[in-house]
ROTOR-787159 format. One record per atom (N, C-alpha, C): atom name; residue number from 1; y, z, x. Coordinates in Angstrom, 2 decimals, padded with zeros to 5 digits. Atoms other than C-alpha are relative to their C-alpha. Layout:
BEGIN
CA_NUM_Y_Z_X
...
//
This chain:
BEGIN
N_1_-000.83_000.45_001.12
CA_1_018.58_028.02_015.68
C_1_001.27_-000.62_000.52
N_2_-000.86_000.82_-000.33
CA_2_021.31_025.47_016.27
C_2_001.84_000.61_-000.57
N_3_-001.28_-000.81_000.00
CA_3_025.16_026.85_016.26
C_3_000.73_-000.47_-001.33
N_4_-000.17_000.25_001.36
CA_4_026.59_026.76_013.16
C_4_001.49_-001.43_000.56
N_5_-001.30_001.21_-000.50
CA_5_029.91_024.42_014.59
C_5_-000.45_-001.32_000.59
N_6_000.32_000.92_-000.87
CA_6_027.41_022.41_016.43
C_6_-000.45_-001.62_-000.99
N_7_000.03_001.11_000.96
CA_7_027.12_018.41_015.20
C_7_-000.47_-000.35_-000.62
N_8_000.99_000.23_001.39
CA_8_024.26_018.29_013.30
C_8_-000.02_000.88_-000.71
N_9_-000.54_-000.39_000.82
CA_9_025.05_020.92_011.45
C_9_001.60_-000.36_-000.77
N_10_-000.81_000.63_001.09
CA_10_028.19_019.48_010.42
C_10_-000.60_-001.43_-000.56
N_11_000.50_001.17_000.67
CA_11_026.22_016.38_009.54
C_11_-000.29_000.72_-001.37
N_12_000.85_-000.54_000.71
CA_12_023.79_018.48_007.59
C_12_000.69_000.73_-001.24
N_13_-000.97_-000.59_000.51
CA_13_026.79_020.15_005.89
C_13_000.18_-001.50_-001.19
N_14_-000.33_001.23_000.68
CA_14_027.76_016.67_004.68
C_14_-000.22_-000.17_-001.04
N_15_001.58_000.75_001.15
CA_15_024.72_015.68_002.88
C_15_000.72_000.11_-001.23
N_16_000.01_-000.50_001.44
CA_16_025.23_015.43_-000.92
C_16_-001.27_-000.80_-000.62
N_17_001.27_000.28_000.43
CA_17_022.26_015.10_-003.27
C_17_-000.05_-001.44_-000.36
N_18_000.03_001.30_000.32
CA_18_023.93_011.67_-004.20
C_18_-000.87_-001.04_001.24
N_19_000.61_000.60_-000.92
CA_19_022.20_010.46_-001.06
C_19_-001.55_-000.24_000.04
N_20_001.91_-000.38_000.27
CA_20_018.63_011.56_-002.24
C_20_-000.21_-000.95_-001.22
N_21_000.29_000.92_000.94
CA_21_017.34_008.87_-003.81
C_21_-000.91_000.44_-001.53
N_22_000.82_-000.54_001.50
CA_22_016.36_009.67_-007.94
C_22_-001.06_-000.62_-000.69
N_23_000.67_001.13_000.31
CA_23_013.87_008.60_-010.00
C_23_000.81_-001.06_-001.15
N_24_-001.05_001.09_000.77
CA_24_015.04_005.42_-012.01
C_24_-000.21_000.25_-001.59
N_25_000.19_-000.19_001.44
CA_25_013.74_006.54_-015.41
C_25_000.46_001.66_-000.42
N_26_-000.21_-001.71_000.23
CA_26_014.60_010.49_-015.36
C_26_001.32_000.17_000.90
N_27_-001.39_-000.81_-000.18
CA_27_017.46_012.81_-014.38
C_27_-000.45_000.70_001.69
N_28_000.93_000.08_-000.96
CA_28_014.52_013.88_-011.69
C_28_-000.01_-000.17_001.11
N_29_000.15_000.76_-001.12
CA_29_014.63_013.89_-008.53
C_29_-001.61_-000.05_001.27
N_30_001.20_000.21_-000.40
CA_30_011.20_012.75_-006.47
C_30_-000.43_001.48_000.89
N_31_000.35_-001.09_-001.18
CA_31_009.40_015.40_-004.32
C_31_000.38_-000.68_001.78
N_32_000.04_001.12_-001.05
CA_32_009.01_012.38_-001.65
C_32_001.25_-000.30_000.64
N_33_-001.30_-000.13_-000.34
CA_33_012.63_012.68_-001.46
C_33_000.53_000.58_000.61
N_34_-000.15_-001.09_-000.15
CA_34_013.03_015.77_-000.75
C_34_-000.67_000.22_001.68
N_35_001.00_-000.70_-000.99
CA_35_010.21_016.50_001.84
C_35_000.38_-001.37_000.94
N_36_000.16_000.86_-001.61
CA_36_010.88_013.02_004.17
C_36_001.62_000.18_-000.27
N_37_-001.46_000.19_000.09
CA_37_014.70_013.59_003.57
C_37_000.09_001.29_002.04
N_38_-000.82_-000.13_-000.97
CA_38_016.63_014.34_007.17
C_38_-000.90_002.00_000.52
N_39_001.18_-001.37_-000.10
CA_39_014.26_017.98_008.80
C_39_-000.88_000.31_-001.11
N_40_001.09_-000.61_001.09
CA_40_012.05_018.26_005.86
C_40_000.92_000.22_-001.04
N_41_-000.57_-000.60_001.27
CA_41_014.65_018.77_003.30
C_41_000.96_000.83_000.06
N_42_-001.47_-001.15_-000.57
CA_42_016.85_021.36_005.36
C_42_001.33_-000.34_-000.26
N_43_-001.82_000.90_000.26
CA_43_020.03_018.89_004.97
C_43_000.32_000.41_-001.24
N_44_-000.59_000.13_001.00
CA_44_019.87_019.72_001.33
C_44_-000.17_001.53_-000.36
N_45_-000.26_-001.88_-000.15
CA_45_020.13_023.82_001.86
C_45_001.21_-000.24_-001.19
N_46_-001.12_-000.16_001.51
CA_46_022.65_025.03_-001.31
C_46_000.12_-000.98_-001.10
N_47_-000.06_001.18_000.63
CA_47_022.25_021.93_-002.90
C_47_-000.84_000.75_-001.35
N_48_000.87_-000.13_001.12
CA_48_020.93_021.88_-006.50
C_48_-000.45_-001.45_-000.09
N_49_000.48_001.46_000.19
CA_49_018.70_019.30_-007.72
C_49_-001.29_000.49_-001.08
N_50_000.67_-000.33_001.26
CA_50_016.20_019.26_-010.76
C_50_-001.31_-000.87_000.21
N_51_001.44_000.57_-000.21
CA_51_012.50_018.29_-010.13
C_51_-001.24_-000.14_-001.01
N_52_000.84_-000.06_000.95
CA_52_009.50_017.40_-012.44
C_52_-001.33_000.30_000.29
N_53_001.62_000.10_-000.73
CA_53_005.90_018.33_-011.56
C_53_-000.96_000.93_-000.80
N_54_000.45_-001.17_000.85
CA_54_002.81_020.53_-012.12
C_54_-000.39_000.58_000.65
N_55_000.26_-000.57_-000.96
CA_55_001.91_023.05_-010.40
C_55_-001.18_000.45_000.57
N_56_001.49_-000.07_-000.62
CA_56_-001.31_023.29_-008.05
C_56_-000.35_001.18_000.24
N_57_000.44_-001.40_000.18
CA_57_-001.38_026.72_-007.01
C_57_000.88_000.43_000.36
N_58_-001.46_-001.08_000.27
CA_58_001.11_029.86_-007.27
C_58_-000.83_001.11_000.66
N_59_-000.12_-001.45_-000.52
CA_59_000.63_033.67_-005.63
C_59_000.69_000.56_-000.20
N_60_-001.30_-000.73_000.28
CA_60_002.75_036.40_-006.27
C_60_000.15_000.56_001.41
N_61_-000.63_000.05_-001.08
CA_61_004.54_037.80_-003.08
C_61_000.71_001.68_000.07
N_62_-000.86_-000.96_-000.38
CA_62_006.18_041.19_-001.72
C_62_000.17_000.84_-001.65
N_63_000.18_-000.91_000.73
CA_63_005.17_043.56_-004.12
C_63_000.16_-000.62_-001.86
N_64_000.22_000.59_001.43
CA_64_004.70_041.14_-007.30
C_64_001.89_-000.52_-000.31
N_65_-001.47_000.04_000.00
CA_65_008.83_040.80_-006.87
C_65_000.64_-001.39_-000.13
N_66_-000.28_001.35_000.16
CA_66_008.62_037.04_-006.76
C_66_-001.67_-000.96_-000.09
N_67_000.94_000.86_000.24
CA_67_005.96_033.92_-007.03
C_67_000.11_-000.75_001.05
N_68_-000.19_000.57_-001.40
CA_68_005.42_031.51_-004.46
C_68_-000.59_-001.64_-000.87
N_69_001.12_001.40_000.21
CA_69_004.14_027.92_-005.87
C_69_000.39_-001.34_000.21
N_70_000.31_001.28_-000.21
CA_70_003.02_024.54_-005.04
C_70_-000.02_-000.90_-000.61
N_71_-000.18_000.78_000.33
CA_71_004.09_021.91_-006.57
C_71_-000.39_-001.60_000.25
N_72_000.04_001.86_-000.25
CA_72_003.63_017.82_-006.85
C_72_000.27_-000.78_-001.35
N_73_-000.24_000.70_001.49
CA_73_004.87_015.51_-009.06
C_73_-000.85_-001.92_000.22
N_74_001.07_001.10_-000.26
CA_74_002.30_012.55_-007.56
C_74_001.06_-001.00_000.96
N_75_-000.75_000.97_-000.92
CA_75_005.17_010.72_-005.27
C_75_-000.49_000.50_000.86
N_76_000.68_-000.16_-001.60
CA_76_003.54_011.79_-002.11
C_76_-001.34_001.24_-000.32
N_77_000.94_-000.45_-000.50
CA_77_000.63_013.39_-001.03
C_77_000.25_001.74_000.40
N_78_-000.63_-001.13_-000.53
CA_78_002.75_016.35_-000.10
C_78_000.63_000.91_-001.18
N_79_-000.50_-000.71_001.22
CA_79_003.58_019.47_-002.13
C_79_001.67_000.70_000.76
N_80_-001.08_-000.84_-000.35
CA_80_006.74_021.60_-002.16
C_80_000.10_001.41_-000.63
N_81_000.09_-001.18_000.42
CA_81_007.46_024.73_-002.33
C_81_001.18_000.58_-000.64
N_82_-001.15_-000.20_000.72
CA_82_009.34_026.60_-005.00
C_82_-000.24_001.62_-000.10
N_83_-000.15_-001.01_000.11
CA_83_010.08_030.09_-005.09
C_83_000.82_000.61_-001.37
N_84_000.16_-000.37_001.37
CA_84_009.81_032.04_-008.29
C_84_000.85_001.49_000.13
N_85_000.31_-001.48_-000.57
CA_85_011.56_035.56_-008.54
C_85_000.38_000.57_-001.51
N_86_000.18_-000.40_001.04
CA_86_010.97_037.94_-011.38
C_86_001.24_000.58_-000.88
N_87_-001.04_-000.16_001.20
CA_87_012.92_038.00_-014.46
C_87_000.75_-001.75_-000.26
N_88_-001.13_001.34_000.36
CA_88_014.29_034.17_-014.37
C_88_-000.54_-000.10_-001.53
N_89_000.20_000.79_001.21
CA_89_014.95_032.64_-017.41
C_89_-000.21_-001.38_-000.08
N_90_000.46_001.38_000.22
CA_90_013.85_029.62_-019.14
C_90_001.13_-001.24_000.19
N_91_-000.62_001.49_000.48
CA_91_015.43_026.37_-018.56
C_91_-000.24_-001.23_001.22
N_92_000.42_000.76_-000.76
CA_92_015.64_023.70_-015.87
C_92_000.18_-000.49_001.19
N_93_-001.48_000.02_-001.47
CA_93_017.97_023.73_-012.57
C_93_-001.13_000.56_001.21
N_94_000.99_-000.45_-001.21
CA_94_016.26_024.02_-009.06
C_94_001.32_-000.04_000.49
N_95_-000.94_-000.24_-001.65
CA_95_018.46_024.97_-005.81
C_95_-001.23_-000.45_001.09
N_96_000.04_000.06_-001.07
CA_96_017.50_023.61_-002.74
C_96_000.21_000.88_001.37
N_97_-000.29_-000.59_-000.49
CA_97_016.89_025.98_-000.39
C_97_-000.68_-000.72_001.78
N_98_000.63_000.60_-000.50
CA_98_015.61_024.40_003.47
C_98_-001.16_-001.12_-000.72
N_99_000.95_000.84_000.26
CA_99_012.14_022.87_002.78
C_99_-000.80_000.53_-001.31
N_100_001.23_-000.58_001.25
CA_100_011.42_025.23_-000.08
C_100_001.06_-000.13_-001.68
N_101_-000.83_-000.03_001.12
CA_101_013.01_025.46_-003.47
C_101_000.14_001.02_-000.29
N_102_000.16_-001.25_000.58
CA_102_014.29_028.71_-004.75
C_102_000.98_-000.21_-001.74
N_103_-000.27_000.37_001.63
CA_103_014.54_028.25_-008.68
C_103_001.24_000.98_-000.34
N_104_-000.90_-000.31_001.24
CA_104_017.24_028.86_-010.54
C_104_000.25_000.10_-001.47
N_105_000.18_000.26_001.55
CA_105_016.06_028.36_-013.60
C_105_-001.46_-001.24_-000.29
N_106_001.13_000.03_-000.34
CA_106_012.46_027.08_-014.39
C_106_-000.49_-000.48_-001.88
N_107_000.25_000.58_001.18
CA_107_011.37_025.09_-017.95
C_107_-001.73_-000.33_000.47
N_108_001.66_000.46_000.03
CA_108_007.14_025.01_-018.28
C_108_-000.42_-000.29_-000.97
N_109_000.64_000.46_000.67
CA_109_005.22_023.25_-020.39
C_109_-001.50_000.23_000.01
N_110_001.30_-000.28_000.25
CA_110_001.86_024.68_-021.37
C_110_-000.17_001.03_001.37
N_111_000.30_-000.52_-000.92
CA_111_000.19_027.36_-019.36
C_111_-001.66_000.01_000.09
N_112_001.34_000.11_-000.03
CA_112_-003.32_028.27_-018.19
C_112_-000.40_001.58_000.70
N_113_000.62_-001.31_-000.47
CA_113_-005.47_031.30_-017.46
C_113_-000.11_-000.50_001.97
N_114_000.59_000.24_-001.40
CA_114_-005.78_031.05_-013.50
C_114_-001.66_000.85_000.02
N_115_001.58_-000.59_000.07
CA_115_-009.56_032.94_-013.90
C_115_-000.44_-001.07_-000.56
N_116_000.60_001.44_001.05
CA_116_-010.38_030.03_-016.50
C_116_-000.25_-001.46_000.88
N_117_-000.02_000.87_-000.47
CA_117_-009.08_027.28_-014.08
C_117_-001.33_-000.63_000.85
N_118_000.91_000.67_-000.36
CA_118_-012.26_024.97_-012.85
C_118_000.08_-000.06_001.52
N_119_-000.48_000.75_-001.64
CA_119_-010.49_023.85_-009.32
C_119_000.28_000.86_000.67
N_120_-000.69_-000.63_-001.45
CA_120_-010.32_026.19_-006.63
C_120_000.36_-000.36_001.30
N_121_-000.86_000.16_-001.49
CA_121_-008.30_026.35_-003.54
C_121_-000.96_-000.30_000.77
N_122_000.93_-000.23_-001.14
CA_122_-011.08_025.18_-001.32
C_122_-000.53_-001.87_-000.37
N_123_000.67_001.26_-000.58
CA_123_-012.89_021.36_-000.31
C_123_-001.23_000.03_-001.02
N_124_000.60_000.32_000.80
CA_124_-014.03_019.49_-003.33
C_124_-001.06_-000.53_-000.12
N_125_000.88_000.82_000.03
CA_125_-017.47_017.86_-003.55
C_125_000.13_-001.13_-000.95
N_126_-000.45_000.87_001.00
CA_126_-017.25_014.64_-005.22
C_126_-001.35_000.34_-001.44
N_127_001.20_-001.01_001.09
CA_127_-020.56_016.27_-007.22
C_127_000.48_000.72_-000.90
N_128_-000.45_-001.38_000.91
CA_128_-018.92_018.99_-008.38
C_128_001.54_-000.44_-000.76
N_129_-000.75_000.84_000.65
CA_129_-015.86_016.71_-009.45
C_129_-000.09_-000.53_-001.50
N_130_000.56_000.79_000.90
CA_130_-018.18_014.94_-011.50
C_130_000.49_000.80_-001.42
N_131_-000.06_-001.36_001.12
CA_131_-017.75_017.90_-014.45
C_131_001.26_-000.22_-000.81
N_132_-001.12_-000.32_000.35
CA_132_-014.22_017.73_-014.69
C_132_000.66_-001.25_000.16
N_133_-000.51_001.50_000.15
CA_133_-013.23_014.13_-015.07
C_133_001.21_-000.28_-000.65
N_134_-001.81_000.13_-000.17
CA_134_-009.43_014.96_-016.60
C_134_000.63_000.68_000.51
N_135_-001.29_-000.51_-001.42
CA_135_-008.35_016.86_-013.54
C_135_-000.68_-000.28_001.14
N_136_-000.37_000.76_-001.19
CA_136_-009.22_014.23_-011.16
C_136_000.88_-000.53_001.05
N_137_-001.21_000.52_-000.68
CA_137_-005.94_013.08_-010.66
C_137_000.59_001.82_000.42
N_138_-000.70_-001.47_-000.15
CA_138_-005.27_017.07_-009.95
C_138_-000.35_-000.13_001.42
N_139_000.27_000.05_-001.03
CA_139_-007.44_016.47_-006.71
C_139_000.55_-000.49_001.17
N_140_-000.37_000.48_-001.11
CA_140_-006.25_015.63_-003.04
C_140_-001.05_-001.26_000.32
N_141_001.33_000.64_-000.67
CA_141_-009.41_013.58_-002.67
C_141_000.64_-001.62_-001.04
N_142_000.24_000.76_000.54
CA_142_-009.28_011.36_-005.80
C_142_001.60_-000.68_-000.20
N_143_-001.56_000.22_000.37
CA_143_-005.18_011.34_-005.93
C_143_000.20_-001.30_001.57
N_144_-000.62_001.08_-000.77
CA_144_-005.31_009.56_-002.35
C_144_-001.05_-001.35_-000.06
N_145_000.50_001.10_000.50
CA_145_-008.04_007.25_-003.44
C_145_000.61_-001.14_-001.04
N_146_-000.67_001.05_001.21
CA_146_-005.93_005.81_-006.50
C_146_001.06_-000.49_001.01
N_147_-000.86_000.37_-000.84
CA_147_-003.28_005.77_-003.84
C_147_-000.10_-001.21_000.99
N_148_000.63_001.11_-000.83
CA_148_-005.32_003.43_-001.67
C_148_-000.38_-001.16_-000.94
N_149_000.68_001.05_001.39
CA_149_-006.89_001.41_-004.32
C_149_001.76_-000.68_-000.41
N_150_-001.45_000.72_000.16
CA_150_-002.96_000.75_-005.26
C_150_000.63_-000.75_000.87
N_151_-000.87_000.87_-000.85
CA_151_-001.65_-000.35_-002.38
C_151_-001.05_-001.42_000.43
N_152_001.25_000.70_-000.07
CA_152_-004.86_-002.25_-002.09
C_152_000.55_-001.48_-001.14
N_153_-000.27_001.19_000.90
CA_153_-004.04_-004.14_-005.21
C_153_001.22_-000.67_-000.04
N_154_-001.34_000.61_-000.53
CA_154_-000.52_-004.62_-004.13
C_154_000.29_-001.32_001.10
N_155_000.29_000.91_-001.21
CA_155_-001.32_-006.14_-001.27
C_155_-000.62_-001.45_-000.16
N_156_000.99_001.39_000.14
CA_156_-004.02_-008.42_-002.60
C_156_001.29_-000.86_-000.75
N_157_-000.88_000.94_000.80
CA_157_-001.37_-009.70_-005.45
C_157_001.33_-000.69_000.65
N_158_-001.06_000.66_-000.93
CA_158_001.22_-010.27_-002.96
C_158_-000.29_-000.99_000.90
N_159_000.41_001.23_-000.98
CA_159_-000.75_-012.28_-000.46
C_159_000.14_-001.07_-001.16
N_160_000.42_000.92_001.15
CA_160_-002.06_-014.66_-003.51
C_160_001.51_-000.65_-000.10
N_161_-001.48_000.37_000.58
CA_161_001.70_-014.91_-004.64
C_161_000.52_-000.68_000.72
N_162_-000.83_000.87_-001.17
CA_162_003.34_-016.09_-001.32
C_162_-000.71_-000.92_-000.26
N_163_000.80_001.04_-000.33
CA_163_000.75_-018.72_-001.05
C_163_-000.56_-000.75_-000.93
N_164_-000.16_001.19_001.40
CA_164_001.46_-020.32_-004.52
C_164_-001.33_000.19_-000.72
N_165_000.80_000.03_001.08
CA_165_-001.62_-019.27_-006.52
C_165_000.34_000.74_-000.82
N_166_-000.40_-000.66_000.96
CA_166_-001.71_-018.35_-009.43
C_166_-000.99_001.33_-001.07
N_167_001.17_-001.45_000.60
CA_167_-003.36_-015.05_-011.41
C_167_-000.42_-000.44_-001.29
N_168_000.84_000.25_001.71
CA_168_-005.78_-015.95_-014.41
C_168_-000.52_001.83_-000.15
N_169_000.61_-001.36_000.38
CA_169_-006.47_-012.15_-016.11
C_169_-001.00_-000.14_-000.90
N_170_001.00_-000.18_001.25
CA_170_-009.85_-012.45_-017.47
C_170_-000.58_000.88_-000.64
N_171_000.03_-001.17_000.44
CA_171_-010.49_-010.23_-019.87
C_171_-001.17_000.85_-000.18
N_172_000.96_-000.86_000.16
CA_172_-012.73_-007.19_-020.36
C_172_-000.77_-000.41_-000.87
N_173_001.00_000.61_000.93
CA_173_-014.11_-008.18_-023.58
C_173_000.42_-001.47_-000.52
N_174_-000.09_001.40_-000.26
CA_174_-014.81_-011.57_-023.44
C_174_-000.87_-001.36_-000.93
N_175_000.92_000.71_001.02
CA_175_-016.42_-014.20_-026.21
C_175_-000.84_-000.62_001.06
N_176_000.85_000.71_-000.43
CA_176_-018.19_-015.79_-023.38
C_176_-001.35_000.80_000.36
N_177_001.19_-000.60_000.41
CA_177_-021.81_-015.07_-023.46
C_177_-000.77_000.11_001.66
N_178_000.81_-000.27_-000.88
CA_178_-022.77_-015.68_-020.01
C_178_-001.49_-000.10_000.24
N_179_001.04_000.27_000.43
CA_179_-026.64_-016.54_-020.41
C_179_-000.54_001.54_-000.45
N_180_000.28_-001.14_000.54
CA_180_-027.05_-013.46_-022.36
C_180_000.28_001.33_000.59
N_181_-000.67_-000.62_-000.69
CA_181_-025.10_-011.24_-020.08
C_181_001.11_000.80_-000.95
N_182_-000.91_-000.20_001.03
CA_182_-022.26_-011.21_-022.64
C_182_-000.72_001.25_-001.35
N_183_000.47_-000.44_000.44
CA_183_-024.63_-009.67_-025.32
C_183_-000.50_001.36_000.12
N_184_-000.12_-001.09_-000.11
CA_184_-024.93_-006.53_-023.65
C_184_001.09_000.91_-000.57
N_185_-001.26_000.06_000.53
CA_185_-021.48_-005.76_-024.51
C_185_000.07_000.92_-001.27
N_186_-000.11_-000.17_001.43
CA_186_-021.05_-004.11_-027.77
C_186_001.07_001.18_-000.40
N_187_-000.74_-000.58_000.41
CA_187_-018.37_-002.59_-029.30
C_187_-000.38_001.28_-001.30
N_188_000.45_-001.04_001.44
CA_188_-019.29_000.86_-031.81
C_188_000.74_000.94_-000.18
N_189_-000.70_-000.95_000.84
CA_189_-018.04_002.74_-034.19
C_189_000.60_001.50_000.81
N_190_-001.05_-001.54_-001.17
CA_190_-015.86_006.24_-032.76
C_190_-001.07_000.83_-000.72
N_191_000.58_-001.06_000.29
CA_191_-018.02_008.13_-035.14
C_191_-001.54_000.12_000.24
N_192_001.19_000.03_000.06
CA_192_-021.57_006.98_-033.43
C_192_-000.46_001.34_000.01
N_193_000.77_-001.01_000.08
CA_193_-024.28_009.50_-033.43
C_193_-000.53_000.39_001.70
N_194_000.35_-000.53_-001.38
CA_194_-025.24_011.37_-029.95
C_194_-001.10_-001.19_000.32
N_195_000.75_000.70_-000.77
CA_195_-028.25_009.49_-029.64
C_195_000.22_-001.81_000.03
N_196_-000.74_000.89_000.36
CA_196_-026.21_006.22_-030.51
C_196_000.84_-000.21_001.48
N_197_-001.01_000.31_-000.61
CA_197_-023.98_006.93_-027.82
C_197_-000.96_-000.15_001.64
N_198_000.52_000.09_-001.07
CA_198_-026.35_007.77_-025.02
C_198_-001.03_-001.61_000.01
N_199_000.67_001.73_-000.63
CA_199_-028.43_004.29_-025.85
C_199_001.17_-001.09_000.67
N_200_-001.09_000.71_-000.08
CA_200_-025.10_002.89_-025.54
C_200_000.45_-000.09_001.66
N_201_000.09_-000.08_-001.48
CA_201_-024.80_004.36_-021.77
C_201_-000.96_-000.62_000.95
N_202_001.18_001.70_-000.80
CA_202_-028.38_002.70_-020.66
C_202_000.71_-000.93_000.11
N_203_-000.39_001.40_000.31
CA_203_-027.09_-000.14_-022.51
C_203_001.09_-000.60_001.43
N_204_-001.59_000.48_-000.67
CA_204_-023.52_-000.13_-020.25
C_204_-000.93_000.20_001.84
N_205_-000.15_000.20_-001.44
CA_205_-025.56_000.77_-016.78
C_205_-001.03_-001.02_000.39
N_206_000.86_001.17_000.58
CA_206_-028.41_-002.25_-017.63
C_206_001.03_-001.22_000.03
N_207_-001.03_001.42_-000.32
CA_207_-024.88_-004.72_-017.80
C_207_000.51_000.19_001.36
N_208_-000.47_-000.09_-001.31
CA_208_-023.75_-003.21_-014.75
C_208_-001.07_-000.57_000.90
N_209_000.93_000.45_-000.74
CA_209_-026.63_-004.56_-012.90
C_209_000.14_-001.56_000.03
N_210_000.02_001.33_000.24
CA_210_-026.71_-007.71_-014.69
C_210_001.37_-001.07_000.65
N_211_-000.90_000.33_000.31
CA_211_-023.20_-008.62_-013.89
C_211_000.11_-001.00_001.35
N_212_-000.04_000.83_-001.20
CA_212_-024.15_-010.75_-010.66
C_212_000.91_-001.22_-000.56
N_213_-000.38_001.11_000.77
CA_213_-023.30_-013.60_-013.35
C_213_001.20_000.12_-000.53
N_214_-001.07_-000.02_000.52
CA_214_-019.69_-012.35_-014.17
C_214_000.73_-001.35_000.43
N_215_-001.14_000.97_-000.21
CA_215_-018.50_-015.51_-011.77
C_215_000.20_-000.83_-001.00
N_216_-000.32_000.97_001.23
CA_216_-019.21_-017.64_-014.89
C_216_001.39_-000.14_-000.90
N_217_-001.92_-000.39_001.31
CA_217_-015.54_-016.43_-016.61
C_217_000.62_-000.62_001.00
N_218_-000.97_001.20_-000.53
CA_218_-014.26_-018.76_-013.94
C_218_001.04_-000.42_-001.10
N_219_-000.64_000.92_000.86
CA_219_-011.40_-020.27_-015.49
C_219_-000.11_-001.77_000.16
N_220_000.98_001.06_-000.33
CA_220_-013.34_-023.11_-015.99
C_220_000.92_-001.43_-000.64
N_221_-001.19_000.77_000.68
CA_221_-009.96_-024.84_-017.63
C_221_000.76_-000.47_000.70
N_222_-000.94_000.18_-001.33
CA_222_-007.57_-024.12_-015.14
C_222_-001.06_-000.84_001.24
N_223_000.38_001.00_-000.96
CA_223_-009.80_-025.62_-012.54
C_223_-000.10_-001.37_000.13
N_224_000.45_001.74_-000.23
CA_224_-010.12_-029.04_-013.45
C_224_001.58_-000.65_000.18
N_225_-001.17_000.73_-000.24
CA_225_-006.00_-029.51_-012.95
C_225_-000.09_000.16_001.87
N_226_000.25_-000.05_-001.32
CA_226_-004.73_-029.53_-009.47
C_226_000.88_001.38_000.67
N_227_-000.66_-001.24_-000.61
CA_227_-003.35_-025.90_-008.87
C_227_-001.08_000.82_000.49
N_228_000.40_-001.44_-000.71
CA_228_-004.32_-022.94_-007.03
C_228_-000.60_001.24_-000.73
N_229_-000.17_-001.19_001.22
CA_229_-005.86_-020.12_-009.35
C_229_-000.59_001.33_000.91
N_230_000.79_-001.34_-000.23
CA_230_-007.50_-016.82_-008.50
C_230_000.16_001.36_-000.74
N_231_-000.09_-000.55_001.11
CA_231_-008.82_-013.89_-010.66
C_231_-000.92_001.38_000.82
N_232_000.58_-001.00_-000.76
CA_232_-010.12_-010.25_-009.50
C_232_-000.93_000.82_-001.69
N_233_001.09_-000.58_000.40
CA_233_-012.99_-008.42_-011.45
C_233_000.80_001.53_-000.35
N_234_-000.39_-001.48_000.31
CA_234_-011.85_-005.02_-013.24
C_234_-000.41_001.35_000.50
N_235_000.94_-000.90_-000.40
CA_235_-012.77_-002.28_-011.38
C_235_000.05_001.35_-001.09
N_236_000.72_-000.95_000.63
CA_236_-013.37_-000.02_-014.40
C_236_-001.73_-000.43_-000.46
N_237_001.71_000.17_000.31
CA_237_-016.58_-002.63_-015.02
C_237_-000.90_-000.07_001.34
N_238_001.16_-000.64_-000.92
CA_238_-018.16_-002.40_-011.38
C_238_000.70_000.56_000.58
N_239_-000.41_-001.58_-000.80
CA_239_-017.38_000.11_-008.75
C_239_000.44_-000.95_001.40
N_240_-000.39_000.75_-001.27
CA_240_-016.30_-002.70_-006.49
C_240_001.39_-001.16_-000.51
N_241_-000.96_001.14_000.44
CA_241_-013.34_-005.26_-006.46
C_241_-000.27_-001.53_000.95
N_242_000.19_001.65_-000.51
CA_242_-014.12_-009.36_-006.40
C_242_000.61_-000.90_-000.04
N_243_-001.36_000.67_000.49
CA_243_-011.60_-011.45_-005.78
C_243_-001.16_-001.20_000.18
N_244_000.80_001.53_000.30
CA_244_-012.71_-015.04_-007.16
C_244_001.43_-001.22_000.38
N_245_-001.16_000.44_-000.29
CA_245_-010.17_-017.84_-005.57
C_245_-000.83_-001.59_-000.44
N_246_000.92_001.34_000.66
CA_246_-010.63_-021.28_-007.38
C_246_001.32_-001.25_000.73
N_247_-001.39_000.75_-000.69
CA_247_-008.68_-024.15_-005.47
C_247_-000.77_-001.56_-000.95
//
């Protein structure tokens, strides 16, 4: 342990939370902040600071006397740890303690049986995923996939941009018919009937096949001037992304 007089501890002394960058829409401050900030977060020891997240998994600790839990609020990949101890009251103030948080005060929104919960602590199959399709984004697996896929699409729209083309967004549902491609398509009622809905699923994995012929939504407008265009394929309709570049 480093001497309390010695210079990086008076750095570390310094610190104020004004240095930790916030988020721009909330009072909030990021996890991502926190955890790559100056040793892991140690610089902001006594500090208070107020965090938003949900929590992945909790334990209780030294004779049930406190909680222990894991946090993320989706800015990094990385959780933090917040220390719970019995009897706090409701409201919303974190302390900064090293790399962990020890609450000061603690505001939750909704709770859950932990016996009930679907997701256990243990290496997800994307199989067994399948089931639970609105706590995907709860996963490590599927959370750094959107993560990739983002910077993915960042990337693509930024090259395009420097290099003066321009983005045509063609849309999901589309009047063009495609040589009967289009006609798969169909929009129905919210209140169909079960077996309504499952023809409706054939129906949608029967266009997914067909969709070799999506290049036709060319912007078959924009091409005949003399600019630059290019247009990428939705990846909620195939499971792949196509960038189409029309010069």
């Amino acid at each position: 342990m480093a001497d309390a007089s010695s210079p990086l501890m008076d750095q570390l002394a310094a610190i104020t939370l004004d240095e930790v960058p916030k988020d721009n829409f909330s009072d909030h401050i990021p996890i991502q902040s926190i955890i790559s900030h100056i040793n892991g977060g140690s610089g902001l020891a006594s500090r208070k600071a107020r965090v938003g997240s949900w929590v992945k998994t909790g334990c209780k600790a030294n004779k049930d006397t406190f909680a222990l839990l894991e946090i993320n609020d989706r800015s990094c990949t990385g959780n933090l740890q917040v220390i719970v101890e019995v009897g706090l009251e409701h409201a919303s103030s974190l302390t900064a303690t090293s790399n962990s948080l020890r609450a000061d005060k603690v505001l939750h929104v909704g709770s859950i049986d932990p016996a009930k919960y679907p997701l256990p602590k243990m290496r997800l199959t994307l199989e067994f995923l399948r089931d639970f399709i609105h706590l995907h984004s709860k996963t490590n697996t599927i959370f750094a996939v959107a993560r990739i896929r983002n910077s993915l699409t960042c990337a693509t729209h930024t090259f395009f941009n420097k290099e003066g083309f321009l983005y045509v967004h063609t849309p999901i549902v589309s009047t063009s018919d495609c040589e009967g491609v289009g006609e798969m398509f169909q929009l129905k009622a919210a209140k169909a009937s079960k077996k309504e809905i499952g023809a409706a699923v054939d129906q949608l994995k029967k266009a997914n096949e067909s969709l070799a012929k999506v290049d036709q939504l060319k912007p078959e407008i924009l091409k005949k001037d003399d600019g630059k265009d290019y247009f990428a394929t939705p990846p909620t309709i195939v499971p792949r992304w196509i960038v189409y570049v029309v010069l």
